[in-house]
C-alpha positions in Angstrom: 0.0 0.0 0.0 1.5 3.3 -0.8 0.0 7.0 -0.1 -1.0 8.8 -3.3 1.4 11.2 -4.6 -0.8 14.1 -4.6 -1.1 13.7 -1.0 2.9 15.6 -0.4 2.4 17.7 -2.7 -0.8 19.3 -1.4 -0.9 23.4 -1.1 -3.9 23.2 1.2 -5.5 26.8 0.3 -8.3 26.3 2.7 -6.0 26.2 5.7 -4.0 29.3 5.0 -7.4 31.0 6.1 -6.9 29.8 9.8 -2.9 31.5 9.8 -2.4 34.1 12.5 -1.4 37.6 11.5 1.8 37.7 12.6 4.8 34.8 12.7 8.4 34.4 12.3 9.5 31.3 13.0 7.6 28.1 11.8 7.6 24.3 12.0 5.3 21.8 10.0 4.8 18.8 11.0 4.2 16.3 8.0 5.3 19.0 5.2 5.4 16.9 2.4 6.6 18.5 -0.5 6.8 21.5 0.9 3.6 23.5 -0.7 1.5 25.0 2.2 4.9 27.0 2.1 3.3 29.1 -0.6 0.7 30.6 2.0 3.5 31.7 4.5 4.4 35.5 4.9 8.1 35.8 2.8 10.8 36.1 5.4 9.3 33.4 7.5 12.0 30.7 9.2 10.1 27.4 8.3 11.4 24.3 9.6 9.5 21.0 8.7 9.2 17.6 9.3 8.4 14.9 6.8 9.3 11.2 7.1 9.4 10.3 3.4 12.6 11.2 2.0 11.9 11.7 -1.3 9.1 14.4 -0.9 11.5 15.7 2.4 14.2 16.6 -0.2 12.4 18.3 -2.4 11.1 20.4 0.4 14.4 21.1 1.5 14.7 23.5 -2.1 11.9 25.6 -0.5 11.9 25.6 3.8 14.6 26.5 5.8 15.4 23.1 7.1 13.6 19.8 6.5 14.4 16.7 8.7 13.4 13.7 7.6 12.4 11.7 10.4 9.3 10.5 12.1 7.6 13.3 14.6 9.1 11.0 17.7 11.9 10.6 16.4 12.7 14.3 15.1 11.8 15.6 19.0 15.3 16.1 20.1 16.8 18.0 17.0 14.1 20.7 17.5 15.2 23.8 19.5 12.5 24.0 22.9 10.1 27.5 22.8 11.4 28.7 19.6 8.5 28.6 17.4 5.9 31.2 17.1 3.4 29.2 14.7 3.0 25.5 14.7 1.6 23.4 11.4 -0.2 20.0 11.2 -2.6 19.6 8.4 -3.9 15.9 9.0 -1.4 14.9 10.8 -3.1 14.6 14.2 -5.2 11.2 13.2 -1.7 10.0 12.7 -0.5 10.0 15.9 -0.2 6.5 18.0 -1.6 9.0 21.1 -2.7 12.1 20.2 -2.3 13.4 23.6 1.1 13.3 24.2 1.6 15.1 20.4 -0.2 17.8 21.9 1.9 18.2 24.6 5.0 17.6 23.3 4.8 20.6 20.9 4.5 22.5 23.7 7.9 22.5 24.4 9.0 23.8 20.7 6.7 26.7 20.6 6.7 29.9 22.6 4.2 31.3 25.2 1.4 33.0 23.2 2.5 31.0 20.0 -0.4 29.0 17.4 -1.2 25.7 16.2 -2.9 25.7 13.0 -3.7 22.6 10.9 -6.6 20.3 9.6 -8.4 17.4 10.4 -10.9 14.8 9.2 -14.3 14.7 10.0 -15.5 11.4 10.6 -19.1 12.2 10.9 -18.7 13.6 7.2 -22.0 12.6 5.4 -20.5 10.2 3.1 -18.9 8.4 5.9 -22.1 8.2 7.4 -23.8 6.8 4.3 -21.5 3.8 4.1 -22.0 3.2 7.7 -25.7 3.5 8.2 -27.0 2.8 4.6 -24.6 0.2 3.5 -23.5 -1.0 6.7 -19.7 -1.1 6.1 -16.9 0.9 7.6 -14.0 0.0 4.7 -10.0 1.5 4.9 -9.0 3.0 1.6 -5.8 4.7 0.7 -6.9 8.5 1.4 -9.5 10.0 3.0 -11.6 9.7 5.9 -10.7 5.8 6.5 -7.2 6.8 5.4 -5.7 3.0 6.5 -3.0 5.1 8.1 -5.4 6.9 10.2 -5.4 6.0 14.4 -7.4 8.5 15.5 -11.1 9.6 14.6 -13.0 12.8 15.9 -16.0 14.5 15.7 -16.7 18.4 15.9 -17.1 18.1 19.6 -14.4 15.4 20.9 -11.6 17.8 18.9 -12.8 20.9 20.3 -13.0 18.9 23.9 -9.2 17.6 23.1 -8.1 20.7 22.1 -9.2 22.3 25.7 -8.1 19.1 27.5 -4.4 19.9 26.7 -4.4 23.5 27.2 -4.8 25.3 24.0 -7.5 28.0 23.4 -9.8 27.7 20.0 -9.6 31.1 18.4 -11.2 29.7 15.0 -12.7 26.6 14.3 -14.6 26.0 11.2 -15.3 23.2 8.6 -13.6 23.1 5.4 -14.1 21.1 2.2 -17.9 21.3 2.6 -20.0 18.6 0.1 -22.1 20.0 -2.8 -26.2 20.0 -2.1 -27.6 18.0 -4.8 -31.3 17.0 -5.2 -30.4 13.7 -7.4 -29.6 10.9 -7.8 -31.4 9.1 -4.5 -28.3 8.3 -2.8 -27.6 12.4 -3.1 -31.1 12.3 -1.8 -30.2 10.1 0.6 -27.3 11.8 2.2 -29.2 15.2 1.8 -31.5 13.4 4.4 -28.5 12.7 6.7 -27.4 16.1 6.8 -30.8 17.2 8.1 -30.9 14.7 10.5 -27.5 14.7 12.0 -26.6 18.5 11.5 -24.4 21.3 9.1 -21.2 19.6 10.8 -21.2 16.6 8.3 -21.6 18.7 5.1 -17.1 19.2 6.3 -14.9 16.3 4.9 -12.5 18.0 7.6 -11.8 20.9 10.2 -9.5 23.9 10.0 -8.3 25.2 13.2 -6.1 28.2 14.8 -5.5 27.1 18.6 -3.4 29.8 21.0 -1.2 28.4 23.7 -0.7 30.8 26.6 1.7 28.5 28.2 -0.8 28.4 31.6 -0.5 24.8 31.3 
């Protein structure tokens, strides 16, 4: 099984929205090719992670410096409270516990520094279709049953996680939102599900922009 190509080379428009004003120094987790550097402010200091070394070296002709490690494993080459802006654009589900990512990054980022990044949404209306309708939860190569996935959320148990481990929401929206089509019936179908189970699974994913005051 190997990950789609397109997946490192990704620019992620959507997510640039959820950037704070102001930033200097910058560290992606999982940058892949290096393209969400295009949304940066010029002059930026962007460090990144990215395990597979062929899409880590041809991030390393665009970011300041790329190491090509796992996140564990890259832990004790990064310099402690020296980023301003934090990036992890679906990199969360990832994690074996996504607890202790959350507070490890702690200790590279400054007091009153961000975390910005994406998410999937597992109670995206498709997701739902296959499990309610056609009562099968299947593992594909991408997407919401990415088979490289560990962790699921919802809307409300990544805004509760979020809080848990000290980090203040100041946006939080969903991204990626699914077309509202009156045909064909499984369209129908789905449109139903929406209704039923609320806005939130119109979102394949989440964008976020969490704060950490260093309080805890």
């Amino acid at each position: 099984m190997s990950i789609p190509s397109a997946y490192y080379k990704a620019v992620r428009r959507p997510v640039a929205d959820f950037l704070p004003l102001h930033y200097s120094t910058v560290l992606e987790i999982g940058c892949g090719e290096g393209g969400f550097h295009e949304n940066l402010m010029r002059g930026s200091e962007h460090w990144g992670i990215e395990p597979n070394h062929v899409a880590a070296n041809i991030a390393r002709s665009k970011l300041y410096r790329v190491i090509s490690l796992s996140y564990q494993e890259a832990l004790d080459q990064l310099p402690n409270d020296y980023f301003d802006l934090a990036i992890c654009n679906d990199v969360i589900e990832h994690m074996p516990n996504h607890d202790e990512f959350l507070q490890s990054i702690k200790q590279t980022i400054k007091k009153d520094a961000y975390l910005v990044g994406s998410i999937p949404n597992v109670r995206y209306v498709t997701n739902l279709f296959e499990l309610l309708f056609m009562r099968d939860w299947k593992y594909e190569d991408a997407g919401i049953l990415d088979r490289t996935h560990l962790r699921f959320f919802t809307e409300k148990s990544l805004k509760r996680t979020f809080h848990e481990n000290g980090f203040i929401i100041e946006q939080f929206s969903g991204i990626n939102k699914v077309k509202v089509e009156l045909m064909p019936p499984k369209q129908l179908l789905k449109n139903v599900l929406i209704l039923l189970f609320g806005s939130d699974t119109r979102f394949l994913q989440f964008g976020f922009r969490l704060k950490y005051t260093g309080s805890s």
